[in-house]
Each structure stands twice: as structure tokens, then as C-alpha cells.
C-alpha positions as CSV (number, residue, x, y, z in Angstrom):
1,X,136.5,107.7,88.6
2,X,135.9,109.7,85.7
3,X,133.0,111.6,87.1
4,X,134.9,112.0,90.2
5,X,137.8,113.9,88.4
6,X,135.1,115.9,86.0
7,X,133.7,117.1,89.1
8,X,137.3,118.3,91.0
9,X,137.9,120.3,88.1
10,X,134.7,122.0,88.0
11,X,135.8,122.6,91.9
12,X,138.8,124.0,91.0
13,X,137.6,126.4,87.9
14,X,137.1,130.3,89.1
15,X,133.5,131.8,89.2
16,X,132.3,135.2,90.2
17,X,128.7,133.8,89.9
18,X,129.8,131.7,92.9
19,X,129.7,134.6,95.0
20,X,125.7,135.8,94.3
21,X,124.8,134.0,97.7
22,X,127.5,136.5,100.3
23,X,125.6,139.4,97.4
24,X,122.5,138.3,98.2
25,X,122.9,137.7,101.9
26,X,124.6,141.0,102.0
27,X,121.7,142.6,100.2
28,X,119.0,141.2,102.3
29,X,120.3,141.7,105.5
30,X,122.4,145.2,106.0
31,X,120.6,147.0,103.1
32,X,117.4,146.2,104.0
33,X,118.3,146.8,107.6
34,X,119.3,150.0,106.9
35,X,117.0,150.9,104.2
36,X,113.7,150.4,106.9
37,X,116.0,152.0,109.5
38,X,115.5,148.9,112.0
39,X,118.1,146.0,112.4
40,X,115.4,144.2,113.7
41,X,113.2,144.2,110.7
42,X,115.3,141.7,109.0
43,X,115.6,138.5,111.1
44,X,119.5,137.6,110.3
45,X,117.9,133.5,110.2
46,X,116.1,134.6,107.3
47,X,118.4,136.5,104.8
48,X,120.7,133.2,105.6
49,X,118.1,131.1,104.7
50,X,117.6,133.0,101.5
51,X,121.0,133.3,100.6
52,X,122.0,129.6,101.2
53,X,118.4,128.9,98.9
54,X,120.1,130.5,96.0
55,X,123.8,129.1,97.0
56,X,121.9,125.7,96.4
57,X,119.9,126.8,93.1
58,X,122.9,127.7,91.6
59,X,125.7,125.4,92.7
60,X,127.2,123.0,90.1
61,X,126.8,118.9,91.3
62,X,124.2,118.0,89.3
63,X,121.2,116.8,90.7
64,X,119.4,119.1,93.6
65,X,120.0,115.7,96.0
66,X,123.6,116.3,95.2
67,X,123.8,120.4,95.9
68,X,122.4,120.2,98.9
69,X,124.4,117.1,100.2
70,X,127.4,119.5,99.2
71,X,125.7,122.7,101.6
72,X,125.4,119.9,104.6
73,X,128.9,118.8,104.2
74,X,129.7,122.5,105.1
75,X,127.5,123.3,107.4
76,X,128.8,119.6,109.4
77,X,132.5,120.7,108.8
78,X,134.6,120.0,112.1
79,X,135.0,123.8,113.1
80,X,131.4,124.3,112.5
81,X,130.1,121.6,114.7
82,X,133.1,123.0,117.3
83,X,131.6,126.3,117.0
84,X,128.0,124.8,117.8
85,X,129.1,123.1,120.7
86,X,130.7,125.8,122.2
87,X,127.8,128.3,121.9
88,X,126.1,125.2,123.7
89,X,127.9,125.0,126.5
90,X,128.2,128.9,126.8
91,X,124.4,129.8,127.0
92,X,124.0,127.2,129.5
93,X,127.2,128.9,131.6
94,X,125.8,132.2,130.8
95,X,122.6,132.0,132.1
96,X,123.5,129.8,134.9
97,X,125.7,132.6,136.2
98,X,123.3,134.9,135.7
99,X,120.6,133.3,137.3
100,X,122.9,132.3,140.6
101,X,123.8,136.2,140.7
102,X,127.6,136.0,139.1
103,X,127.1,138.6,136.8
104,X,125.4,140.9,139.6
105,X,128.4,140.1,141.8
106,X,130.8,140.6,139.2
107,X,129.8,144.0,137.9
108,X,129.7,145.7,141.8
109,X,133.3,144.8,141.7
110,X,134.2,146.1,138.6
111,X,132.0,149.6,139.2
112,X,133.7,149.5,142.8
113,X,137.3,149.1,141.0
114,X,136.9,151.5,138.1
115,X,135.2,155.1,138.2
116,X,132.2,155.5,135.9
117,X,134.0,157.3,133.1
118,X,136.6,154.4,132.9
119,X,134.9,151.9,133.0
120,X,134.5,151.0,128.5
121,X,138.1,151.6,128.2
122,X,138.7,149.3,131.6
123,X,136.5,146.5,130.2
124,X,138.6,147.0,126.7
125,X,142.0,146.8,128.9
126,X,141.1,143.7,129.8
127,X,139.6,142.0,127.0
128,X,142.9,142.9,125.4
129,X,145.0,141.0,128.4
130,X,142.7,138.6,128.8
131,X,142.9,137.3,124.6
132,X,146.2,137.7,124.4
133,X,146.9,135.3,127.3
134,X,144.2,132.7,125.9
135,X,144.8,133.7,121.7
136,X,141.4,132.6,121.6
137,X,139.0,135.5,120.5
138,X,135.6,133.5,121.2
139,X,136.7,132.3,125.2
140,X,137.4,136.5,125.9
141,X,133.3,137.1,124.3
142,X,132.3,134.3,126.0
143,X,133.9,135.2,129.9
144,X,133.3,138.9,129.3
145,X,130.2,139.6,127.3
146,X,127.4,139.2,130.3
147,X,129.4,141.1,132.5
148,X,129.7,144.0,129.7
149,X,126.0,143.6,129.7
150,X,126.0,143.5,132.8
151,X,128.1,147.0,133.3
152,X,125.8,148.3,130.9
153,X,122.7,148.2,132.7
154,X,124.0,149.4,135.7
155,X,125.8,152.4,133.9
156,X,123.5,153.9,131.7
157,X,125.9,153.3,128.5
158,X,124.4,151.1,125.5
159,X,124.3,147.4,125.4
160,X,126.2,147.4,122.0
161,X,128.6,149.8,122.9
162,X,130.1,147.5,125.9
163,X,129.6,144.4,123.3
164,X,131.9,146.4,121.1
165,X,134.3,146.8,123.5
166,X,134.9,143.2,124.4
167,X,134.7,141.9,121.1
168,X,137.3,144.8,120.1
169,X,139.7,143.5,122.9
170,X,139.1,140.1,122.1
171,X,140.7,141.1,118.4
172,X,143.4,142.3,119.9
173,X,144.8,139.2,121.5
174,X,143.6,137.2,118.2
175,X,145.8,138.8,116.4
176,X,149.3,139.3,118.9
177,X,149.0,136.4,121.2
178,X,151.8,133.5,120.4
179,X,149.1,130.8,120.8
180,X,146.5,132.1,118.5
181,X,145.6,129.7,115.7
182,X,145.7,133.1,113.4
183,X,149.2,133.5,114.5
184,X,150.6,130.0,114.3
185,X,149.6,129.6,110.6
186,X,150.5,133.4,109.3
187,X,153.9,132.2,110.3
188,X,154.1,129.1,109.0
189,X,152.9,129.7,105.4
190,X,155.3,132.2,105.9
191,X,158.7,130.9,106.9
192,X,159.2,133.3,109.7
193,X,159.2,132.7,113.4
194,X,156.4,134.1,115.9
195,X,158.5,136.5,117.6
196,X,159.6,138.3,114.8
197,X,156.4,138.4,113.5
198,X,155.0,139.9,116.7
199,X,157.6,142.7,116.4
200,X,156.4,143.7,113.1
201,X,152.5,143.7,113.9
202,X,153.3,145.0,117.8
203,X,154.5,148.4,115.9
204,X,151.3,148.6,114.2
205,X,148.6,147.1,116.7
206,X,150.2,148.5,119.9
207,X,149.1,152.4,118.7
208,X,145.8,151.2,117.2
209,X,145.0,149.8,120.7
210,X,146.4,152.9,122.8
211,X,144.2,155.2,120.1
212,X,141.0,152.5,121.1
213,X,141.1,153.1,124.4
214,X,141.4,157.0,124.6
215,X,138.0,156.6,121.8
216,X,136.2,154.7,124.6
217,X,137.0,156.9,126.9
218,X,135.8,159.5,125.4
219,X,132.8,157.3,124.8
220,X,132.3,156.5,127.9
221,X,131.8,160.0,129.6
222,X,128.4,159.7,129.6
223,X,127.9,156.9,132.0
224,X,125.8,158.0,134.9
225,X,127.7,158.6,137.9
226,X,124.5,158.3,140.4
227,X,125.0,154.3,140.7
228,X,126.2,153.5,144.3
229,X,127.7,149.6,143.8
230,X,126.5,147.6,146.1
231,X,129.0,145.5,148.7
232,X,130.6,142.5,146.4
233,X,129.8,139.2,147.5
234,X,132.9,137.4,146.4
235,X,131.2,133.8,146.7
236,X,129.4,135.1,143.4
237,X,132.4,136.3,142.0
238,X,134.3,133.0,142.3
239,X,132.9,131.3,139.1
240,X,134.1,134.3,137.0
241,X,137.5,134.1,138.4
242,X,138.3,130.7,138.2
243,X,136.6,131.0,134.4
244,X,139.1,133.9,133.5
245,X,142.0,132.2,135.2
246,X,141.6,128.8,134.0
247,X,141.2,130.5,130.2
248,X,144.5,132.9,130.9
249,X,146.7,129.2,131.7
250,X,145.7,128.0,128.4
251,X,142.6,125.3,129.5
252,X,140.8,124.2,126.7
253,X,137.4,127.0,125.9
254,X,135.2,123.7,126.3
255,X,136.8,122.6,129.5
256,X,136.5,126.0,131.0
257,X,133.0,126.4,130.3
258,X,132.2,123.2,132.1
259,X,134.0,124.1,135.3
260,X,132.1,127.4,134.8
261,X,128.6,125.7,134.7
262,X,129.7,123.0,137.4
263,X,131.3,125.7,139.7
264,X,128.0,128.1,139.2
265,X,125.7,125.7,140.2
266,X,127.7,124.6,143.0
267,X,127.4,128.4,144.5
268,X,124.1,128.8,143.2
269,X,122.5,125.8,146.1
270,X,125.0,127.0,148.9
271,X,123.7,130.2,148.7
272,X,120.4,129.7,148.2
273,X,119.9,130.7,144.6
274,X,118.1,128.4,143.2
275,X,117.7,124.3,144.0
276,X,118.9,121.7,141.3
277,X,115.4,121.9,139.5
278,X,116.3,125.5,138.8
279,X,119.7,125.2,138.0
280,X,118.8,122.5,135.7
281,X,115.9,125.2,134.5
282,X,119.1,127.8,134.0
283,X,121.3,125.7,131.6
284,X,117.8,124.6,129.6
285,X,116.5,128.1,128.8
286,X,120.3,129.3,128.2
287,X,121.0,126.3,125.9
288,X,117.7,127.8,124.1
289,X,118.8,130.7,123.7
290,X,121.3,130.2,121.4
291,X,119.3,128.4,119.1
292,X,119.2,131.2,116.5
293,X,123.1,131.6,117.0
294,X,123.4,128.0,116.2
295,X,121.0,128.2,113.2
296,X,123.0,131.1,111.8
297,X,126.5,129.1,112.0
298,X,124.8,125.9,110.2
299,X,123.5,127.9,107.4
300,X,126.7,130.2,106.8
301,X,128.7,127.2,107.1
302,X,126.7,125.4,104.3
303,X,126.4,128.7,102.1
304,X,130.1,129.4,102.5
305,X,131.4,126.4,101.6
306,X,129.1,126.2,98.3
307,X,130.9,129.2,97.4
308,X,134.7,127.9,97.8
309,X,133.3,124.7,96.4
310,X,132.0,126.3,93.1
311,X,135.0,128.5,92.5
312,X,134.3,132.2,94.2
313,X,137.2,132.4,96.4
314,X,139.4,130.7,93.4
315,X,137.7,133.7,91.1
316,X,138.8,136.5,93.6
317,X,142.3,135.0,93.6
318,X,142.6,135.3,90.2
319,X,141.8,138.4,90.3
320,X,144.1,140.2,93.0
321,X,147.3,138.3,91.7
322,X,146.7,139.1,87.7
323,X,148.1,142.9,88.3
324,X,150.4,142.9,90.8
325,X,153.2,145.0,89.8
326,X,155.3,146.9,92.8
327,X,156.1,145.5,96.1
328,X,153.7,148.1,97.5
329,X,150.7,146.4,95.1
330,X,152.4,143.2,96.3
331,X,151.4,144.0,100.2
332,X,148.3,145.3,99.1
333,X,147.2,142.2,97.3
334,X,147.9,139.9,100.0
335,X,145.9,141.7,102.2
336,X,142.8,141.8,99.7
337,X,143.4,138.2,99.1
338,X,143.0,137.2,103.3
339,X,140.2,139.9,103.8
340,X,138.1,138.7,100.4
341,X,139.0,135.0,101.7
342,X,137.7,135.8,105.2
343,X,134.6,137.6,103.8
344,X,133.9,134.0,102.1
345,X,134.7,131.7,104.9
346,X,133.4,133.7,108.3
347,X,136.5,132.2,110.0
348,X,140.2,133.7,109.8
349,X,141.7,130.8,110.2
350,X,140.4,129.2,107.4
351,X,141.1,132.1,105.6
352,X,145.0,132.2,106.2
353,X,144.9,128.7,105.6
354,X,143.6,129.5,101.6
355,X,145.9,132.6,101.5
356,X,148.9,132.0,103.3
357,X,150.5,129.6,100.4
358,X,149.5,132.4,97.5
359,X,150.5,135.2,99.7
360,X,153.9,132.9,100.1
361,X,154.3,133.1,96.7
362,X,153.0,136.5,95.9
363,X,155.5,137.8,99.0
364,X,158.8,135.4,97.0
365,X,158.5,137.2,94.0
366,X,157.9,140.8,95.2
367,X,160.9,140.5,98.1
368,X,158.2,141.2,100.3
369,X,159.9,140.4,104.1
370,X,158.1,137.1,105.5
371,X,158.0,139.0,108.9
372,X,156.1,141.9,107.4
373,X,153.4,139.4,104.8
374,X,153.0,137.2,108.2
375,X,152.2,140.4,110.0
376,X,149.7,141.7,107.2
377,X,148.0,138.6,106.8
378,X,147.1,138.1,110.5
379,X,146.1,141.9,111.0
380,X,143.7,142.1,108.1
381,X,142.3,138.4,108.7
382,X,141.3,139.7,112.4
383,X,140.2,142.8,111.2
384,X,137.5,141.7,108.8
385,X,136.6,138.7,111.1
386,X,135.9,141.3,114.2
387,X,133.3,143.5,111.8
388,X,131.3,140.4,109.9
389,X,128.0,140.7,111.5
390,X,127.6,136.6,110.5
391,X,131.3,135.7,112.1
392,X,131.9,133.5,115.6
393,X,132.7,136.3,117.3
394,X,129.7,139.3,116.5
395,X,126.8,136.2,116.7
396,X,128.3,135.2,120.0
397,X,128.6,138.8,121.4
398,X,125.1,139.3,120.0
399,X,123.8,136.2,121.3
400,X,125.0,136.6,125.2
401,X,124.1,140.4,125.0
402,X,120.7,140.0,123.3
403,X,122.0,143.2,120.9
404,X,122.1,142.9,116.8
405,X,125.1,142.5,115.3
406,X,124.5,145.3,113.3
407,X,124.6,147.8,116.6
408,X,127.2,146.4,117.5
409,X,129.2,147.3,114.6
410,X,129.0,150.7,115.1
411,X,131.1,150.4,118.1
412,X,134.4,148.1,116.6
413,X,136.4,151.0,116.6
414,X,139.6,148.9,117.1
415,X,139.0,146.3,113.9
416,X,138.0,149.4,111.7
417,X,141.2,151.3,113.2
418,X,143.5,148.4,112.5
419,X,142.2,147.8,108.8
420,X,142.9,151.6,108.2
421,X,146.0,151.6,109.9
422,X,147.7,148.4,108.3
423,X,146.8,149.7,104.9
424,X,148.8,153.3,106.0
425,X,151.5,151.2,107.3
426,X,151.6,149.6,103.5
427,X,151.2,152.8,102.2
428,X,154.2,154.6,104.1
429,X,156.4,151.7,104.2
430,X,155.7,151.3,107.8
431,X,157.7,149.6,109.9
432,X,160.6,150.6,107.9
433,X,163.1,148.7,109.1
434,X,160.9,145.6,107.7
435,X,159.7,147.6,104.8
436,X,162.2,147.0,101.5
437,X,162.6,149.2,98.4
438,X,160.5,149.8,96.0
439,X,160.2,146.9,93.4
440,X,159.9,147.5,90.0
441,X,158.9,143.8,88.9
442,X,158.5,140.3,89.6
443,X,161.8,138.2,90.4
């Protein structure tokens, strides 16, 4: 028992040592990246390998038995393990489809629908409808992302720029919709209720989103014009629909998958595509191909929680809150805490989990409106989330497009946008009407 408590409060204590593994991982993968000039150079398995290595080597828990007992308990957390199975299920519907000509089918009707010029801020459009109906940020990459691809190919615009599109899209909803996880628990740590919160962030988002879409526009100019869609065989096109549709009326992401894999198949023999030995061929090599996806998410599980287990996230808490001396540095350190918390935990759910109960307090003594910390703590936790090349959302992208998540990056103009715009909005008092005066001190 003793032991037991002896080690809790060596949990509990703050360390910025704690946080050498995200430095290192950080280090090894986007400066060397950028330093040879070739995301490629760098396999992403390896600087996670490194990292969680040195997570391990440093961690407190005694014996090495011990540490890295501690790094497996992370990487077998529940969300981890949901993650995994998801990513499962979605290569083997991904390349199912694919190979039963879905995506083919699916892409002639979107180049048939859209001209050429429309067609990023089209696919954006409906990434954004399609997450806020499902608040689920992963189930939007995983419907849209091969037909993206797919677009991609066909239009003569970059694979990572039609990645960045959908996974910009799929922020959108993350943040707004009423059943997102990211919104249900910024308003409960809170104390305010959804709606209200969604008219505070709508003021904010809504622009940032309208601004997206006239970017991609501009961005996608280029797309050749010479590509003559052929006619849309609508048997193909079925399994996407009834994906989409089943995912808008709220059916579980797992669920939806498997009546994407089952109803696939299904088309694939009636028409010929390929015969059960190939369909079972299909969800083999698609399973396999998310094997370095599911690598990643097992290490940066394990390395992330070594962090929070050895005091980094306590440490950067510490930090933010020590100074905090206006309402304005109030709003500001809230959403430092949720980013620095998502930086540390690759989820944003998580994240506002940690934060929300500081930023509670924090928002309490700074008379900081609980519409407006709800609002800023689900904006900035979906804004780092949608640029971390190791969270759910860039691997999967990056997985089902076969892109880095380093290219892809360079295309989030809506996270990046929202970040800057949120921390204008605190800034400039924005919305005003949720915005109070100026606060010279603590309560």
C-alpha cells in the first residue's frame, strides 16, 4: 500500500523532463523531414519507435519490467484499441470498394455534378455537412478520403491537397456538431448548454469555413478541364450512399463500415468484379495496409501516456495557470492549456477531458462566460487535433490516400485558419455580446 501511494504521488508531481519523448519525436520526424527535404526519408514508424525508446529510458516505475508495462497500458487503452479496430475495418472497406469499382463510380458522379474548378471546395462543402451530421471527424475521412483520392487522379490536383480538404471538413463538424464527443464534454466541464455554446463558436467557425472554401477555390483552378466523366453506374455508387447515409442518421462508425464491406462485396459478384476468393483477397491486402497506421497509434498511445503518467501535461499546467492576470490572459490560457494537452495526448477528447475542470476553474475566477470557455476549448482542441501529423485523423487520411502526413499539412487551411482566428476573437473580445470587461484580478 505504501508503495502504491509513493508511486501516485510521483504520478501526480510536474516534470518538463516528461515531455523529451513529443521533443524527440518532434525532432526526428518533421526536422529531419524537412532538413533532407523528403517526408519520405524519415519513416513516421521509426521516429515513434525512437521516441517511445526514450519515453521508456526515462520514465519513473522503477524497474525497466515496470516502464514498459506502464507504455503497454497506454498503448492497450480503450480508445486506442477503438481506434485500431476501426482502421481495421476501414482498409478492408476501402479497398474492397475500390477493387469492386465504387470509388470509380463515385468520382464520375461527383466530376459529372461539380465543374472542375469546384470541385476542392465541393468535396470541402460536404465533408463539412457530412461531420456535422455524424460529429464524428474519423467516419467523414474514412467515407470521403478514397473518393478525394479518387477525384484527385482524375483531375490533375495533388493527392494531399484533396486529403486536406476532407480532413479540413471533417474538423468542422468535430467541432459544431451537437453529437460530437468534443462538444458534449466542453459543455459539461463547463456548465453551459450545447446550443448556447454553438452560438458562440458558430460566430467564429461559420466565417473561417466560408474563408476555407473561397482558398480552395482558388486552389483548385488548376484542375484540368480535359477529363470527360464517364456515364455513372449507380449500382457502384450504392455502397457509398448507403455508407454516407447510414453515418449522417447517427449509426455507429463500426456498424457502418460493416454494411460498407458487406454491401461492396455484394455488388462486387453481381457485377462481375471479382468472385468471393477476390473479395476475400480485397479486405486481406486492405487490412494490410493499415498496418503501419495501426503501428503508429500503438506506439503514440504508449509514449503519450508515459508522458501524462510521469508529470508533462501536470508540468505545462503549472505553468499556463501561475500568471494569469486579466480575463483576456484568462481566455488565452485556457486555450494553451487544451492545445498543450492535445499536443500530449493525440486525441481531443482526452484533452478536454484534462482541461475542461482547470479551464472550469481558471473561467470562475476570471468571469470568463461558460458559453465563450466551452466555445474556446472545443475550437482550439479541433484545431490542433486536425494539424498533428501522429493524430486519428492525419494517419487515417494518410493511410487511405497513400500521402504523408506531412503533405498533407500543407493543405489544412481551415484548422490553421480557426487557431488564428479564435485567438483574434480573444484578442478583440469577439463575440462581444459573450465577451465581458476587462478584469483586473482574480475573484
Amino acid at each position: 500500500m505504501e508503495r502504491e501511494h509513493r508511486m501516485k504521488e510521483l504520478e501526480r508531481r510536474p516534470n518538463a523532463w516528461a515531455l523529451t519523448p513529443l521533443v524527440v519525436f518532434l525532432l526526428t520526424y518533421l526536422v529531419v523531414s524537412i532538413a533532407a527535404g523528403d517526408f519520405y526519408k524519415m519513416p513516421i514508424t521509426v521516429a515513434f519507435v525512437i521516441s517511445s525508446v526514450v519515453a521508456i529510458a526515462i520514465s519513473k516505475g522503477g524497474k525497466l519490467s515496470n516502464r514498459v508495462e506502464q507504455f503497454c497500458r497506454g498503448a492497450a487503452n480503450s480508445n486506442i484499441m477503438l481506434m485500431v479496430l476501426i482502421f481495421i475495418l476501414a482498409g478492408a472497406f476501402a479497398q474492397t470498394a475500390k477493387a469492386m469499382g465504387a470509388i470509380d463510380a463515385t468520382v464520375n458522379l461527383a466530376m459529372t455534378i461539380l465543374p472542375s474548378n469546384l470541385l476542392a471546395s465541393g468535396l470541402f462543402l460536404a465533408s463539412c455537412f457530412i461531420s456535422l451530421s455524424v460529429g464524428t471527424s474519423v467516419g467523414t475521412i474514412v467515407a470521403l478520403a478514397p473518393v478525394a483520392v479518387g477525384i484527385a487522379d482524375k483531375s490533375g490536383m495533388p493527392d494531399a491537397l484533396m486529403l486536406g480538404v476532407v480532413v479540413s471538413g471533417a474538423m468542422f463538424g468535430d467541432n459544431l456538431s451537437f453529437i460530437s464527443d468534443t462538444t458534449i464534454v466542453a459543455t459539461r466541464t463547463q456548465g453551459c448548454q450545447m446550443s448556447d455554446k454553438f452560438k458562440v463558436n458558430i460566430r467564429i467557425a461559420l466565417p473561417i469555413a466560408i474563408l476555407t472554401g473561397l482558398v480552395y477555390i482558388i486552389e483548385g483552378s488548376g484542375a484540368a478541364n480535359s477529363y470527360v466523366p464517364a456515364s455513372v453506374e449507380w449500382s457502384k455508387v450504392l455502397p457509398y450512399m448507403v455508407v454516407l447515409v447510414t453515418a449522417v442518421c447517427g449509426v455507429n462508425v463500426m456498424l457502418v463500415l460493416l454494411i460498407g464491406i458487406v454491401l461492396s462485396g455484394v455488388v462486387g459478384l453481381w457485377t462481375g468484379s471479382f468472385d468471393i476468393w477476390g473479395w476475400n483477397s480485397s479486405m486481406g491486402s486492405g487490412i494490410m495496409s493499415m498496418g503501419e497506421l495501426i503501428i503508429v497509434t500503438l506506439l503514440a498511445g504508449g509514449m503519450l501516456e508515459m508522458i501524462r503518467y510521469n508529470g508533462g501535461i501536470d508540468w505545462i499546467i503549472q505553468k499556463l495557470t501561475a500568471r494569469i492576470r486579466s480575463t483576456k490572459g484568462a481566455e488565452a490560457s485556457i486555450a494553451a492549456l487544451v492545445s498543450f494537452a492535445n499536443l500530449c495526448t493525440a486525441n481531443n477528447t482526452i484533452a478536454l477531458i484534462m482541461a475542461g475542470p482547470i479551464a472550469k476553474d481558471i473561467a470562475d475566477r476570471f468571469d470568463v462566460d461558460p458559453r465563450r470557455s466551452a466555445s474556446l476549448l472545443d475550437i482550439f482542441s479541433c484545431s490542433v487535433q486536425g494539424i498533428i501529423p501522429y493524430g486519428a485523423q492525419l494517419l487515417m487520411a494518410a493511410g487511405l490516400g497513400q500521402a504523408s502526413p506531412i503533405e498533407i499539412m500543407r493543405y489544412l487551411y481551415y484548422p490553421y485558419l480557426l487557431g488564428a482566428g479564435a485567438l483574434l476573437a480573444i484578442l478583440l473580445g469577439y463575440p462581444r455580446k459573450y465577451a465581458p470587461h476587462e478584469a483586473g484580478s482574480a475573484k
